[in-house]
C-alpha positions in Angstrom: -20.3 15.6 -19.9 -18.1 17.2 -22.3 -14.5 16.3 -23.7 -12.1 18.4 -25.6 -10.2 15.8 -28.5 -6.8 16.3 -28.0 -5.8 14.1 -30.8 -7.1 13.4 -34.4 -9.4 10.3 -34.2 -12.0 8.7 -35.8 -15.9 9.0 -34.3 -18.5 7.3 -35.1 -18.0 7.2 -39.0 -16.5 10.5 -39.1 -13.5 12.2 -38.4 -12.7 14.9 -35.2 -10.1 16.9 -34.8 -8.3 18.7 -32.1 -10.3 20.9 -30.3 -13.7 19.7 -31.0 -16.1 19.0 -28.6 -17.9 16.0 -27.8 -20.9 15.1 -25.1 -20.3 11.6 -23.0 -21.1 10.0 -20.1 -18.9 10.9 -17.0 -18.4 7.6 -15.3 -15.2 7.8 -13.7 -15.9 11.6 -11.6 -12.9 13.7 -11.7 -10.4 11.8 -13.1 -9.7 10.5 -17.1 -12.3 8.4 -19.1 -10.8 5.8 -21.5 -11.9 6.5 -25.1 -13.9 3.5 -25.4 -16.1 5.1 -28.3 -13.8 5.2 -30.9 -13.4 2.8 -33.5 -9.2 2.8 -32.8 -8.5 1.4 -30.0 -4.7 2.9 -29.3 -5.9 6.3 -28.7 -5.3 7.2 -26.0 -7.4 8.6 -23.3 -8.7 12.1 -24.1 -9.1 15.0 -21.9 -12.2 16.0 -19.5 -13.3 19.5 -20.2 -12.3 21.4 -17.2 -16.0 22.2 -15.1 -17.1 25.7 -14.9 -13.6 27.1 -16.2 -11.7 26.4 -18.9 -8.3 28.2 -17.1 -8.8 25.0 -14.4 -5.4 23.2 -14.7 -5.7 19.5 -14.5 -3.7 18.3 -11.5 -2.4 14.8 -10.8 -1.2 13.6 -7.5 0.9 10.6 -6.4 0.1 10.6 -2.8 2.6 9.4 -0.2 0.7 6.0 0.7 -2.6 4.3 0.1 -5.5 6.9 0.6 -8.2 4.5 1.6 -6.6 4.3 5.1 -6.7 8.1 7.1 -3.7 7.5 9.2 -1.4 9.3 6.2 -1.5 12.7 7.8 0.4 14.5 5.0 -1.8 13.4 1.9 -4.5 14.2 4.5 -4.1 17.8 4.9 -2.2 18.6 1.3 -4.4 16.5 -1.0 -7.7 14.1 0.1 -8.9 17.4 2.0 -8.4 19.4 -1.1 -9.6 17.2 -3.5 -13.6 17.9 -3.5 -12.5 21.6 -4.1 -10.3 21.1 -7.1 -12.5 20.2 -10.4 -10.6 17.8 -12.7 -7.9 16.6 -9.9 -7.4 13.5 -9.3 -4.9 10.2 -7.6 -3.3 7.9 -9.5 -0.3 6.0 -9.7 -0.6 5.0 -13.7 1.3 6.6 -15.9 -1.6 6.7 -18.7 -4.3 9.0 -16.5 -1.1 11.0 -15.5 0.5 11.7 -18.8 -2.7 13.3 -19.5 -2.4 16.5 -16.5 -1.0 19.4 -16.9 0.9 19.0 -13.4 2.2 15.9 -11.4 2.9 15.9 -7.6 5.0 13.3 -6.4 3.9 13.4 -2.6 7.3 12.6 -1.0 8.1 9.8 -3.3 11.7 8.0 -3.4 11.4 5.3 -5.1 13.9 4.7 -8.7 10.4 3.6 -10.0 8.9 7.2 -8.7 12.2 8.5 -11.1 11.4 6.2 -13.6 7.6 7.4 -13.6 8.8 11.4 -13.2 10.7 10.8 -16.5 8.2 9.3 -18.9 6.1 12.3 -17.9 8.3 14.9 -18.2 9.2 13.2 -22.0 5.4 13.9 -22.3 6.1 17.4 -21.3 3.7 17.1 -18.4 4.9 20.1 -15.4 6.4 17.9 -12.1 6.3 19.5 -8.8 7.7 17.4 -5.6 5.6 18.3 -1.9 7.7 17.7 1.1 6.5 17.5 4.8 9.8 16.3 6.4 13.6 16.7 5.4 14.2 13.6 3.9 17.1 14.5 2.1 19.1 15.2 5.4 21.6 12.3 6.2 20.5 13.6 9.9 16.9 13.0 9.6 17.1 9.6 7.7 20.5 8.4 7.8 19.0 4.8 5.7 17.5 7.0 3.1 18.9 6.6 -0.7 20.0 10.2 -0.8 21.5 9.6 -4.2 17.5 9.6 -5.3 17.3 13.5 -4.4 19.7 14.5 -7.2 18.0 12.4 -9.6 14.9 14.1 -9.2 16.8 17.8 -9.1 16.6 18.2 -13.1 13.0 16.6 -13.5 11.0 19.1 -11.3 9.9 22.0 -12.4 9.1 23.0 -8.2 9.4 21.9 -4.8 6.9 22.8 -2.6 7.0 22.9 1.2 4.6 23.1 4.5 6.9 25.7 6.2 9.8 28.2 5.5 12.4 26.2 7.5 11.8 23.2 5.3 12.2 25.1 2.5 15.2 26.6 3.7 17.1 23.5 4.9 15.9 22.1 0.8 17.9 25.3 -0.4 20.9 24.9 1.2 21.3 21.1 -0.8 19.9 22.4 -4.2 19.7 26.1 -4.1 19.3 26.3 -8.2 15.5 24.3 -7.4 12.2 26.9 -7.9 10.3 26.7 -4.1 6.9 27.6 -2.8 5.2 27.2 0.3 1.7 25.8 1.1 0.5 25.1 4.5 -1.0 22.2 5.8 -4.8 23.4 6.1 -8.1 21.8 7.4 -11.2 20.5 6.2 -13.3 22.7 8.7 -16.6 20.9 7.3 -15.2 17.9 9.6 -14.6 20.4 12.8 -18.0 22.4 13.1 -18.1 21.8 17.0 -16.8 24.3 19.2 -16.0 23.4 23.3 -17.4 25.8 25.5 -15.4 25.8 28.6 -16.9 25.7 32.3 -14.7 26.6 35.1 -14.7 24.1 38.0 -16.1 24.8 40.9 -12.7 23.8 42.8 -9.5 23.9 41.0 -7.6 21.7 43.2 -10.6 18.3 43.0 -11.7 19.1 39.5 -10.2 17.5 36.9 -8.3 19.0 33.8 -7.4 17.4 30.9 -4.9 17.7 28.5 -4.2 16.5 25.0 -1.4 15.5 23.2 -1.6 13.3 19.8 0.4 12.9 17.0 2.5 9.1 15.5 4.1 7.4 17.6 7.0 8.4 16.4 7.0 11.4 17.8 6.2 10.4 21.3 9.4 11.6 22.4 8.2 15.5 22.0 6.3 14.6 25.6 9.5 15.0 27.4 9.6 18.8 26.2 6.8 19.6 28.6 7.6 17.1 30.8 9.3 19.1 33.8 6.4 21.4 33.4 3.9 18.7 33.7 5.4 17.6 37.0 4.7 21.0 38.5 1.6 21.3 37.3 0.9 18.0 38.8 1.8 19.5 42.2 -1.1 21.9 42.1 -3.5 20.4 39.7 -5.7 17.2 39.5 -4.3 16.5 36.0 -5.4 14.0 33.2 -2.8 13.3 30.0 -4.6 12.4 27.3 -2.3 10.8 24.5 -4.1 9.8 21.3 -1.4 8.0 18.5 -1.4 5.6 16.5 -0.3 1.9 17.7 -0.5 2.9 21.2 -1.3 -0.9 21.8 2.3 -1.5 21.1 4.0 1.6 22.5 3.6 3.6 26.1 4.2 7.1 27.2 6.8 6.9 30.3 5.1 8.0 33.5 5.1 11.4 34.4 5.3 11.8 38.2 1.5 13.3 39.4 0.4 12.5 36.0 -2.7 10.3 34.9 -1.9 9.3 31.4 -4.4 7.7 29.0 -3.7 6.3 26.4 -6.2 5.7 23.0 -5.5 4.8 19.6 -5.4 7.1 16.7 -8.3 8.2 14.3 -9.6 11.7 12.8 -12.6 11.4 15.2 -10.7 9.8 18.4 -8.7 13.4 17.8 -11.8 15.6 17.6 -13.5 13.7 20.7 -10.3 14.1 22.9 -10.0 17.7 22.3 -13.4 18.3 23.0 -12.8 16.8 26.2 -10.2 18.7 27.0 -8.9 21.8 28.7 -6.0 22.6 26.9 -3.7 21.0 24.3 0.5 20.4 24.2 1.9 20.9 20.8 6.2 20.5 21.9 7.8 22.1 19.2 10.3 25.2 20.2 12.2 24.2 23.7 15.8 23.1 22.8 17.0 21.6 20.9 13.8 22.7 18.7 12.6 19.7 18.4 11.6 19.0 14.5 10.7 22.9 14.6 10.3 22.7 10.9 7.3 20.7 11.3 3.9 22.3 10.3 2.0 23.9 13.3 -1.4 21.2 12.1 -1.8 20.1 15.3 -2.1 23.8 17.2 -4.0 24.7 14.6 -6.4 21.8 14.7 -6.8 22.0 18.4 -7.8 25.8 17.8 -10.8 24.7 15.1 -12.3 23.0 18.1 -11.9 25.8 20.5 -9.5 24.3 22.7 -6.2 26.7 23.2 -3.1 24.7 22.5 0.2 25.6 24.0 3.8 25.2 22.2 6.4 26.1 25.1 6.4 27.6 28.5 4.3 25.6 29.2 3.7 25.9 33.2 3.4 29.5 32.6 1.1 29.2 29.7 -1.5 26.3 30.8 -1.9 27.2 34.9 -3.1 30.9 33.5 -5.5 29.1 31.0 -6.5 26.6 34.6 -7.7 29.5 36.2 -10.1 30.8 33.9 -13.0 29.4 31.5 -13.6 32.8 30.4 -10.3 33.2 28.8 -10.5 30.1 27.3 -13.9 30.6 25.9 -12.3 34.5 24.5 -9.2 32.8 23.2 -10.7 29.9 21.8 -13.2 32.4 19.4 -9.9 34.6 18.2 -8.5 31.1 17.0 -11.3 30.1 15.6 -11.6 33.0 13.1 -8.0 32.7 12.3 -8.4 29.3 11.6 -11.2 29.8 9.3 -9.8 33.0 7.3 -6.3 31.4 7.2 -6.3 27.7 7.3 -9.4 26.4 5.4 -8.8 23.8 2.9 -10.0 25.6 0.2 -6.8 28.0 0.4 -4.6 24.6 -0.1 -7.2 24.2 -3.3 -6.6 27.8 -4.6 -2.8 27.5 -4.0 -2.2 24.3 -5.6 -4.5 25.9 -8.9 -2.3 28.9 -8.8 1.4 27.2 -8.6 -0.2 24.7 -11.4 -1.2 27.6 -14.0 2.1 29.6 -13.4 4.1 27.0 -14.4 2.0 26.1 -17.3 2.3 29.4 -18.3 6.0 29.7 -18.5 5.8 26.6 -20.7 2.1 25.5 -22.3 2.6 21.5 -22.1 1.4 21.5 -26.1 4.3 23.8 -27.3 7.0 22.2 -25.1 9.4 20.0 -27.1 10.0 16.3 -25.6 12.4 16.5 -22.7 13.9 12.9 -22.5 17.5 14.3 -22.4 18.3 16.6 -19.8 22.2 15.9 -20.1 24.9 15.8 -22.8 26.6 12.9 -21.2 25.3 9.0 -21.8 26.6 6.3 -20.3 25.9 3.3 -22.7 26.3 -0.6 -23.0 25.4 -3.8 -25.9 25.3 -7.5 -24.9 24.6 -9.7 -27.3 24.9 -13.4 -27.7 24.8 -16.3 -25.6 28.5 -17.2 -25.3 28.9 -14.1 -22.5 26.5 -14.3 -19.9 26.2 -10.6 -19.0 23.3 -9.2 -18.1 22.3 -5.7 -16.9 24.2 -4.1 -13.6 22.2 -2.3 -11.6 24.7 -1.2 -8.9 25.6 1.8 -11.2 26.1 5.1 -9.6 23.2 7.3 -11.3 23.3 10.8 -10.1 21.1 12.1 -12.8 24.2 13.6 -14.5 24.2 11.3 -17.3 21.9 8.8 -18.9 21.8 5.4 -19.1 21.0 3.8 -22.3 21.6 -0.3 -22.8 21.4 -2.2 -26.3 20.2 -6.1 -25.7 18.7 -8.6 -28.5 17.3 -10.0 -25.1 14.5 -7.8 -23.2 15.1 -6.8 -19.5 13.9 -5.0 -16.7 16.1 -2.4 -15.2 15.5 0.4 -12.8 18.6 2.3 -13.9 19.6 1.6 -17.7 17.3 2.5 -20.8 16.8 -0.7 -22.8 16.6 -0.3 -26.7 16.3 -3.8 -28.6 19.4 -4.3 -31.1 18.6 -3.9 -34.7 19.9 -7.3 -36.2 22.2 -6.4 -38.9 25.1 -9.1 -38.0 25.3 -12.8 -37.7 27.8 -12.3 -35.7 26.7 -11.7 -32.1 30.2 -9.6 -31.0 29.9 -7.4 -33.9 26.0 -6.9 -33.3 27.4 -5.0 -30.2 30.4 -4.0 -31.3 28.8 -1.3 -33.5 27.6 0.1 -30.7 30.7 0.6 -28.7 32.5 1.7 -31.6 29.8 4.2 -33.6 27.7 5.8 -30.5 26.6 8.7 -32.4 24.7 6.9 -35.0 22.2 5.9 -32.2 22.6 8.0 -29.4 22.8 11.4 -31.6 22.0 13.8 -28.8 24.9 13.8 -26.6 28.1 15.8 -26.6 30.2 13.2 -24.4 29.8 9.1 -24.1 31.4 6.8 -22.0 31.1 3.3 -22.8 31.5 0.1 -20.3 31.4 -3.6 -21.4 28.6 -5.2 -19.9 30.3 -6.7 -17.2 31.4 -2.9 -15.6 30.4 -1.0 -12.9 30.4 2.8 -13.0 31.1 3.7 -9.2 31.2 7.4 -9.4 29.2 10.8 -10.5 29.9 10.2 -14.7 30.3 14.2 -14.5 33.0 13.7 -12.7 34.5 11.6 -14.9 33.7 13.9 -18.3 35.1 17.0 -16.5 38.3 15.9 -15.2 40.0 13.3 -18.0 37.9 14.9 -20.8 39.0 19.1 -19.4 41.8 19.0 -22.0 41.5 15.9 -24.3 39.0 14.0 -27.1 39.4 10.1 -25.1 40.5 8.7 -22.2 41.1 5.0 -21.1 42.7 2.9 -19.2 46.1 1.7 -19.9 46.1 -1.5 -20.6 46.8 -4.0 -17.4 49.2 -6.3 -18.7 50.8 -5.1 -21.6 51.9 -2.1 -24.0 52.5 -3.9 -27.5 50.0 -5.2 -30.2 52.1 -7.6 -31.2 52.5 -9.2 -27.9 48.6 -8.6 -27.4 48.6 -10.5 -31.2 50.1 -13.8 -28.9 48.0 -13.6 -25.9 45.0 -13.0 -27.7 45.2 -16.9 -28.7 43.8 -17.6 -25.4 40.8 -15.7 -25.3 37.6 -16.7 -26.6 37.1 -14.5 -29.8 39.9 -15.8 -31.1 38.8 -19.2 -30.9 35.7 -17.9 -33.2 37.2 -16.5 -36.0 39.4 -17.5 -38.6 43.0 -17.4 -37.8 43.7 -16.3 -41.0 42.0 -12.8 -40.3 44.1 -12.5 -37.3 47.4 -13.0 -39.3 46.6 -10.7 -42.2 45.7 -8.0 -39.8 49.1 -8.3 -38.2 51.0 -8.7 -41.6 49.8 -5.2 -42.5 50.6 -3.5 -39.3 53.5 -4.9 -39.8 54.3 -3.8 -43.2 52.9 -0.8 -42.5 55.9 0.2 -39.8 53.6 0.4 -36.8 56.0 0.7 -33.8 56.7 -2.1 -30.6 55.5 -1.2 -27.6 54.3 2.1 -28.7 51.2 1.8 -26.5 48.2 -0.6 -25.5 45.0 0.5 -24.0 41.9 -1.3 -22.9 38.6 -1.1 -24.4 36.4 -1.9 -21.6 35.9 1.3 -20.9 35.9 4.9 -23.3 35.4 7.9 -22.9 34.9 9.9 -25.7 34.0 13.5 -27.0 31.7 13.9 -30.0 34.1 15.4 -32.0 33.8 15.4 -35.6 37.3 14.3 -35.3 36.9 11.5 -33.1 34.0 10.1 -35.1 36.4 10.0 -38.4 38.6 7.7 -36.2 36.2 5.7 -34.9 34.7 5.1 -38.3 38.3 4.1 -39.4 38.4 1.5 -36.2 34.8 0.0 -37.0 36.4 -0.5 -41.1 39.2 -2.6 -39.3 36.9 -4.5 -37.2 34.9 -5.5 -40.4 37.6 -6.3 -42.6 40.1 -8.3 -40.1 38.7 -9.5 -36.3 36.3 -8.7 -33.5 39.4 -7.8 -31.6 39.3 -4.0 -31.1 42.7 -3.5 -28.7 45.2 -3.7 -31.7 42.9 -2.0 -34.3 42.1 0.8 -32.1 46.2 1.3 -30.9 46.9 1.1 -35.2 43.8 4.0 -36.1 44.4 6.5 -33.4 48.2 6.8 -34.1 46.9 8.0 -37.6 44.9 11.1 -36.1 45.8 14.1 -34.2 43.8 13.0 -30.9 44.5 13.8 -27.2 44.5 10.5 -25.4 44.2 10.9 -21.2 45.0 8.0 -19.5 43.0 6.8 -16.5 44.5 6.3 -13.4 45.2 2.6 -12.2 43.7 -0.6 -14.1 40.5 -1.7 -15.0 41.3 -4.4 -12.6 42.1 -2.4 -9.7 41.2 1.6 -10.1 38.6 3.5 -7.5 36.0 4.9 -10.3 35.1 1.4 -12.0 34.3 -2.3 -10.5 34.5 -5.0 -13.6 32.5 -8.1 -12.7 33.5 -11.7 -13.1 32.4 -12.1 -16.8 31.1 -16.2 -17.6 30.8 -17.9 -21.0 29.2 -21.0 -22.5 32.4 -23.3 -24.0 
């Protein structure tokens, strides 16, 4: 097969380039070969030519749950269906074969490492679409769901797609800015090439008639929709149930008075054998309350590919006319058929999901997009360093996508919220090694407007949005007061009990205070906290701050007093936030511990 280079590389003793054209074995089918041929062995993998078509897009999907089993109905009919009829599509959950596609669908996927995942991509510039079967992000479908997850995702996807209008509706009314299409849940009709032929009974009342209903367990309960009905059919009819779900060894349908009910356990084929059997087929989807009603009609329309009518509601009304004659069932079942196979084949999901792909390619070709790491102005942004504090990473941060999260440790960890960036060394001493960071955020963070710093031992609890807009609206910083005191040189007395104190020369303590002293700076003209700052990237901020990192270099580590003595020599707007960092609503300070 052939392979387009999509990266300068060495060959064989000579050089290629991008867009040349190689021939190679295809050993891995439709999905990415590794670029084991080449003398360097970092590239990365290269790019399958696109079969037949070079306008093809390449389309990744990271299906709901493990596609070797067929009870996942949704990657099913959206993706394993569609597969054979979409060249250079494939599954995968690794991040190097699905940097390489042009699109990424996340099949309803919540996890923060789905996030995590969906960001590395987009920084790759790779298009991100999201497919939704049910209304997850509805506290009243899923009240355990981690709805916070949902506006996470809202700036990474380029689309959400959806198997019906309602879904896509109910998505809009949350996040009405997202772009939306719809595509059905469709059928691979190569697996349903048998159509019933119905025979009327010779005598209504003794004969048998069977009908079907399947579906998860889960949604068992739709049975008692049709229930009523089944009971009065039951009066006049010799009637069979038919329930085909999945564990049915470990749940039961409740008796329906005059009802036979068997029961049989879920598979693709156990479906198409039941309906075959059958006379007719319950689908419970519009009798009130309308029951899930933005569910995808799959099950109607699979019951039709096999010839066998399937009825939604009225359903005495509907199923005792179908009873009483084959011949309309035989008529009915051949109109279904045809509008199964002109508007539900598989190949229509195939052509749809090609379609959506190249339209957003073509708003943005992935090779001219610039990298997309930063899609906000605001960081959020730690350093620990050192093993006299014992901080390490907190997790229980509130991330609603409206800032990052970026964390500088000379230690590595794993974290499914912050960033980590190893500390450049440039200190022997550990404080100051993370001090520059707190104090000079701009040197390493350079694209963001807005920061707000937190010790290590410091919870954010709300949206960091929030935060920005309402103590930044009509100032450069805001803080917390401090919770004790409102002088330096009373802060100067107490800080003999804290442990930086203990580390450093007392000398540097007392020449710092001689000169603030000399210098006139006032008693009790104000004491914040520095466990917490929020900050604007103002040119003029950054001249202070500079200023406050000179003091921290000349004198001590301590950063309360020099940071009171540098800002009364700018013109800065200082908010206060409310309450303590020891008792306020919008931040939760750990207990911090330290090696003696």
């Amino acid at each position: 097969m052939k392979v387009i280079i999509d990266k300068d590389l060495p060959w064989q003793g000579k050089d290629l380039k991008i867009g040349d054209e190689i021939e190679i074995d295809d050993r891995r089918g439709n999905r990415w070969i590794r670029n084991h041929i080449a003398h360097n062995k970092e590239v990365p993998l290269i790019k399958r030519v696109r079969i037949g078509n070079n306008n093809i897009p390449i389309i990744g999907f990271v299906t709901l749950q493990n596609v070797e089993k067929d009870e996942v109905a949704n990657t099913r009919f959206r993706v394993i269906w569609a597969l054979p009829y979409m060249p250079n599509s494939f599954i995968s959950e690794k991040y190097e074969e699905l940097r390489q596609a042009d699109v990424v669908i996340f099949q309803s996927r919540f996890s923060v490492a789905d996030i995590k995942l969906a960001e590395k991509l987009k920084a790759d510039g790779v298009k991100l679409i999201w497919d939704f079967t049910d209304p997850h992000w509805l506290k009243e479908y899923d009240p355990h769901a981690v709805h916070h997850i949902f506006y996470m995702m809202e700036p990474l996807i380029d689309l959400a797609t959806f198997c019906t209008e309602e879904l896509e509706f109910t998505y809009h009314k949350i996040f009405p800015k997202v772009k939306t299409a719809i595509v059905k849940d469709r059928l691979d009709l190569s697996l349903y090439t048998i159509i019933k032929h119905h025979k009327q009974p010779e005598n209504n009342e003794k004969e048998e008639f069977k009908i079907l209903w399947h579906g998860s367990y889960g949604n068992i309960v739709s049975i008692d929709l049709a229930r009523i009905d089944l009971e009065k059919l039951a009066k006049e009819f010799n009637l069979r149930l038919i329930c085909v779900y999945d564990k049915s060894k470990q749940y039961h349908i409740k008796p329906i008075n005059g009802v036979k009910i068997e029961e049989r356990e879920w598979s693709n084929s156990a479906v198409i054998s039941a309906l075959l059997e059958s006379d007719v087929s319950i689908n419970p989807r519009y009798l009130p309350p309308h029951w899930k009603s933005y569910k995808s009609d799959n099950k109607t329309i699979l019951a039709w590919s096999c010839g066998v009518p399937c009825v939604e509601k009225d359903f005495y009304k509907e199923i005792i006319s179908l009873f009483g004659s084959a011949e309309k069932r035989n008529k009915i079942s051949k109109e279904h058929r045809k509008y199964v196979e002109k508007n539900y084949d598989i190949k229509l999901t195939a052509d749809e999901w090609h379609k959506i792909a190249k339209s957003l390619i073509k708003e943005t070709p992935k090779t001219e997009r610039k990298n997309e790491r930063n899609t906000t102005n605001i960081v959020v942004y730690t350093a620990i360093s050192g093993e006299k504090y014992h901080d390490t990473l907190r997790e229980n941060q509130f991330n609603d996508r409206t800032a990052r999260f970026e964390a500088f440790l000379d230690k590595p960890q794993e974290s499914n919220i912050w960033h980590v960036n190893k500390i450049f060394k440039q200190f022997i001493d550990p404080s100051r090694q993370a001090k520059i960071y707190k104090i000079l955020p701009w040197q390493y963070l350079p694209d963001y407007q807005y920061s707000i710093w937190i010790d290590g031992c410091i919870s954010i609890l709300v949206s960091p949005k929030m935060l920005i807009d309402t103590y930044l609206k009509n100032a450069d910083i805001a803080m917390f007061k401090h919770h004790d005191r409102d002088d330096i040189y009373e802060e100067y007395k107490a800080d003999l009990h804290f442990l930086h104190r203990k580390l450093e020369p007392e000398y540097l303590f007392r020449m710092q205070i001689d000169k603030y002293k000399k210098e006139g700076f006032p008693e009790h003209s104000g004491l914040n906290e520095c466990t917490v700052i929020l900050r604007r990237h103002t040119e003029e901020v950054k001249r202070m701050c500079e200023e406050w990192w000179s003091e921290i270099t000349t004198y001590t580590v301590s950063d309360q007093c020099s940071f009171a003595y540098v800002l009364r020599k700018h013109n800065l707007k200082v908010n206060n936030i409310p309450g303590t960092i020891l008792n306020n609503k919008f931040f939760e300070r750990g207990k911090r511990e330290y090696t003696k």
